[in-house]
N, C-alpha and C positions, 0 to 999 in steps of 0.2 A: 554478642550477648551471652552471657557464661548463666549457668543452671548450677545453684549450689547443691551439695547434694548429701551435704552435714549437718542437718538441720541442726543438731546441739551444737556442733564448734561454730557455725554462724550466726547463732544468737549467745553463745558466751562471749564471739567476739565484741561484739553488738555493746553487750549488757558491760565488758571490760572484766572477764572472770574467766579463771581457768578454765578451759572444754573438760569433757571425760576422758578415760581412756578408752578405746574402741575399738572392736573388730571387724576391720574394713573386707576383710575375705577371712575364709577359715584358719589359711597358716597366714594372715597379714593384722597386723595392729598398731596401732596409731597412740602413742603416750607423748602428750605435752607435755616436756621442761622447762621450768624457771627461768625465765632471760631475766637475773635479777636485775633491779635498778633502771631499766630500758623499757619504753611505750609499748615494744615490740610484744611483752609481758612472757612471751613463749616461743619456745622452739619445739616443732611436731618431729618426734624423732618416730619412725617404722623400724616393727619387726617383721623380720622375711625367714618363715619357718621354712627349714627343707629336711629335707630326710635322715634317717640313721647312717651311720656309718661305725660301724668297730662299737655296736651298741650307745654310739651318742648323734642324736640328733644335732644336725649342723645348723646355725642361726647367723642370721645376717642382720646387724643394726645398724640402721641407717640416719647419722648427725645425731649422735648422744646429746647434744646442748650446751652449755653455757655451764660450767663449772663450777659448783659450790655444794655445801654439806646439803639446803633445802631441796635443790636440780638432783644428786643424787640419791637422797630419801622420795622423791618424787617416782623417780625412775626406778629404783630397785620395787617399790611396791605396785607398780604398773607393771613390770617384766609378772611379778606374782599374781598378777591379774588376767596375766595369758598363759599361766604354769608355768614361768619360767622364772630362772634368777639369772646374776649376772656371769656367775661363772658358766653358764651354756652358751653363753654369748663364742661364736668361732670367729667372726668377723666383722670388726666397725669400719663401714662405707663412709664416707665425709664426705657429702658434693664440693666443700670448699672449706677455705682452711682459714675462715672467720672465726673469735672463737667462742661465739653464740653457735656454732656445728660441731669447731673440734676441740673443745673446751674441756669436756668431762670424757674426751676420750684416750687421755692417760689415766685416768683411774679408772674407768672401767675395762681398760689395759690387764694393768695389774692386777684386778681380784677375776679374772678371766684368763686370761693366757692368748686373747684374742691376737688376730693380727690389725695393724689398722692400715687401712688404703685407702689415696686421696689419686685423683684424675693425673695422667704424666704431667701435664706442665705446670701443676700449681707449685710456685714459687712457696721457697721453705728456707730453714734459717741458714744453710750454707753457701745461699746464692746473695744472703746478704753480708755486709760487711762488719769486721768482726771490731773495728775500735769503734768505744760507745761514743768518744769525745768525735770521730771524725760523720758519725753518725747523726749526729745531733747537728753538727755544724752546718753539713750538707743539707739537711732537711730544714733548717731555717733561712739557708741560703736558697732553698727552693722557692720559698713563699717570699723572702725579699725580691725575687727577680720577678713573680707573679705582680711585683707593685704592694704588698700588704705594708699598712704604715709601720712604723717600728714598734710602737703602742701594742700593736696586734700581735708580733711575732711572736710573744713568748707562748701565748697562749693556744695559737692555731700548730705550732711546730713542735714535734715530739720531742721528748728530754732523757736522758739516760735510765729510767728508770722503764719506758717505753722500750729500748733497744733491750732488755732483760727480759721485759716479756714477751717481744717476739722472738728472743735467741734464745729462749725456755722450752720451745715448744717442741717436742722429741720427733724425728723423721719417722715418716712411716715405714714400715715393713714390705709395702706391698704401693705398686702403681698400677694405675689400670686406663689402658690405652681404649681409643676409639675404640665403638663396635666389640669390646672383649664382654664376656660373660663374668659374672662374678662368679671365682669358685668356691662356692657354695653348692654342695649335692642336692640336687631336688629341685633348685629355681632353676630359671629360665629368664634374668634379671639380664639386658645388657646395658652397657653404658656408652652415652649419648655424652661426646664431648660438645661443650656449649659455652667456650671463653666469651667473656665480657663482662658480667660481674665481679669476676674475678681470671685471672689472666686461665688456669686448670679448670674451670668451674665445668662439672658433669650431672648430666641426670639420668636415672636410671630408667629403662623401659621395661616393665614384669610384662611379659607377652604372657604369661600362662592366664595371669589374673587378669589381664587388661587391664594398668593400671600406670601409670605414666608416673616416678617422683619429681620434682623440677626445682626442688632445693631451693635457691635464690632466684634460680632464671626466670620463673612466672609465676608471682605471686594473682590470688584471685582481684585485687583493687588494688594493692601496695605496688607502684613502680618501684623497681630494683635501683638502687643507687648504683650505676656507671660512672667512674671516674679517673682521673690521672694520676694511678700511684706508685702502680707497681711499675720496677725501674726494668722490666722485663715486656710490660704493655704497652706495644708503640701505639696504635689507634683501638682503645677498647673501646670506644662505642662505635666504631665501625665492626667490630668483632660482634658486638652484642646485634645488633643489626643482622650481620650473617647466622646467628645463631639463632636468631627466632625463626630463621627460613627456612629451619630444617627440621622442625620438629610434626612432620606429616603423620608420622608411626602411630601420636598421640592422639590426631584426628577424632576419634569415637572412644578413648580410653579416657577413664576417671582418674583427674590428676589429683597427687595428694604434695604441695606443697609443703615446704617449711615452715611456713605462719600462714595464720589465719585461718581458713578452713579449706575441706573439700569441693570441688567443681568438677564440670564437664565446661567443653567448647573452648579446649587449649588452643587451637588454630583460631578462632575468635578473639580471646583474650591477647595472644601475639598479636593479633594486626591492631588491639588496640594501643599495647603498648610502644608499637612503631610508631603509632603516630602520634601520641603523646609527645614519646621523644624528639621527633620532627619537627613538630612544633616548637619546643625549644630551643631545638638548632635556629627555627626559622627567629624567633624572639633575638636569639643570640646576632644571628645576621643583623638584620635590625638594628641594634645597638653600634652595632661595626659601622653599618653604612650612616649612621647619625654622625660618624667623624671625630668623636669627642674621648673615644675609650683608646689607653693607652699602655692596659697592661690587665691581666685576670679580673685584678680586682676592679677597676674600674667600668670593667662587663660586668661583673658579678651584682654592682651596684645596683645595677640600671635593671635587672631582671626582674620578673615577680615572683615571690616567695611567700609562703602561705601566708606567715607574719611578720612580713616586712623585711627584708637586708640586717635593718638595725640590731631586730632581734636575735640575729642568728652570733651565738658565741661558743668560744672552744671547741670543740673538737665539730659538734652542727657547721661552724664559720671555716672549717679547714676543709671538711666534706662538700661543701657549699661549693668553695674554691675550687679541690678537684673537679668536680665537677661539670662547673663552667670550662676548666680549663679541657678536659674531654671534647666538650662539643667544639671547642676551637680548634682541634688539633684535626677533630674530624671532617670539621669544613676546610680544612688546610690541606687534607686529603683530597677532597672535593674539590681543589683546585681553585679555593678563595682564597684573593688576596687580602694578608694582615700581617700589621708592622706592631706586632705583640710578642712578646717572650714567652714561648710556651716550650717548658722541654719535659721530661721525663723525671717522676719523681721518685719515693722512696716507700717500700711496701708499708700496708697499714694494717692495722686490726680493725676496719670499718664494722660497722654492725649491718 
């Protein structure tokens, strides 16, 4: 059982309205960005004040948001809410490289001089392939072999226009391994690698402030979508599993998420998300031992989803599909037997 501990962003969530901006500790602040056009409505981006150096205070921004004119007027006048602007900005943190996190962090690149760093192993655009045509092909040859009927494929499989906006997306400056501290003067921020929502997915621990970030990893009520995409993540929801096992540090610390709002009882809300997802594997099994499923989709069918299978279209219907095909790969790890084609897909901009 989790203890909210934001009473305004858990009744803006509530009510479906922007939170405020907020001072969670005296150098820490909390400003919500625009996730335009998405349910999600916002991205909780933190400021992490640290000390002078050569007469300039050093800052650390953590997942600028979801890119656009209203996300960045949002955010420049929330920095002004905590005396700052964008160009004191020294360094933009990304737990993950969605780009409802790393979306607004080439522009606020450029009118700062920051540097931007994301976790070692998150997959970026030189690990994918560079013909848009061979691109396209493979990743609708992915969901043909998943069983999706032809009907579907155009719609669930990315198209050239997709491979430009992930080959858009500029490399970072900076990586930041297990257990490193960010260098930022003043904090005492490390980073906690925690793949599975994303294959690099990291969250940061402020030991000064007591104060755990966990990006994607542990939302307060939202299960994280785990999936089969990145052609780099051979069992991500056995990853995501391992990485809710290690987040002890968080124990008695107030986590501040990416969406939604503030809580305490991180270790709590892991074991519930363990077992949510278990559940589902166990639904998935199920489906297997009925004898009738012959390919993703034909699991995917047979699952329950808030509003129905039928409901689910476009990019929801490809997410959907990963998905299923995650927990089959992961009970394949598990050592269940299935005469299903599940291989490794092709990275995504999931939200």
């Amino acid at each position: 059982m989790i203890t909210v501990t934001a009473e305004e962003q858990f009744q803006a969530w509530k009510a479906k309205v922007m939170p405020p901006v907020e001072q969670v500790r005296p150098c820490v602040w909390s400003i919500p960005v625009p996730f335009v056009g998405n349910p999600m409505r916002y991205t909780l981006c933190y400021v992490l004040i640290g000390e002078d150096v050569g007469g300039r205070r050093e800052v650390a921004l953590v997942d600028p948001g979801w890119d656009s004119d209203e996300g960045w007027e949002v955010l420049t006048e929330g920095l002004a809410t905590a005396g700052l602007a964008p160009s004191d900005i020294t360094g933009i943190v990304v737990t993950h490289f969605h780009p409802d996190h790393l979306g607004m962090a080439a522009r606020l690149r450029e009118a700062s001089g920051a540097w931007v760093a994301l976790g070692e192993h998150e997959p970026l655009p030189e690990h994918w392939r560079g013909d848009p045509s061979q691109f396209v092909a493979e990743d609708r040859s992915q969901f043909a072999d998943w069983g999706v009927p032809d009907e579907y494929l155009d719609e669930v499989s990315f198209q050239k226009q997709t491979w430009a906006q992930m080959t858009g997306i500029a490399a970072p400056q900076r990586r930041l391994a297990d257990g490193e501290l960010l260098p930022i003067a003043g904090l005492q921020v490390r980073v906690l690698s925690t793949p599975g929502h994303t294959p690099g997915s990291i969250c940061l621990v402020d030991e000064a402030n007591q104060l755990f970030l966990t990006g994607d990893h542990v939302l307060p009520k939202i299960t994280p979508h785990v999936s089969l995409e990145a052609a780099n993540h051979v069992n991500p929801l056995g990853d995501y599993f391992n990485s809710l096992e290690i987040l002890g540090a968080g124990a008695d610390m107030e986590v501040l998420p990416a969406h939604e709002y503030r809580f305490r009882g991180l270790l709590e809300r892991a074991a519930e998300l363990k077992e949510h997802t278990l559940e589902r594997s166990r639904e998935v099994m199920a489906v297997l031992d009925a004898g009738e499923a012959g390919s993703v989709w034909d699991v995917s069918k047979e699952l329950t989803w808030s509003r129905g299978f039928d409901s689910l279209r476009g990019f929801t219907l490809r997410l959907a599909l990963a998905e299923t095909a995650s927990h089959l790969v992961y009970l394949a790890a598990q050592g269940r037997d299935m005469n299903i084609e599940v291989s490794r897909g092709t990275p995504t901009p999931a939200r």
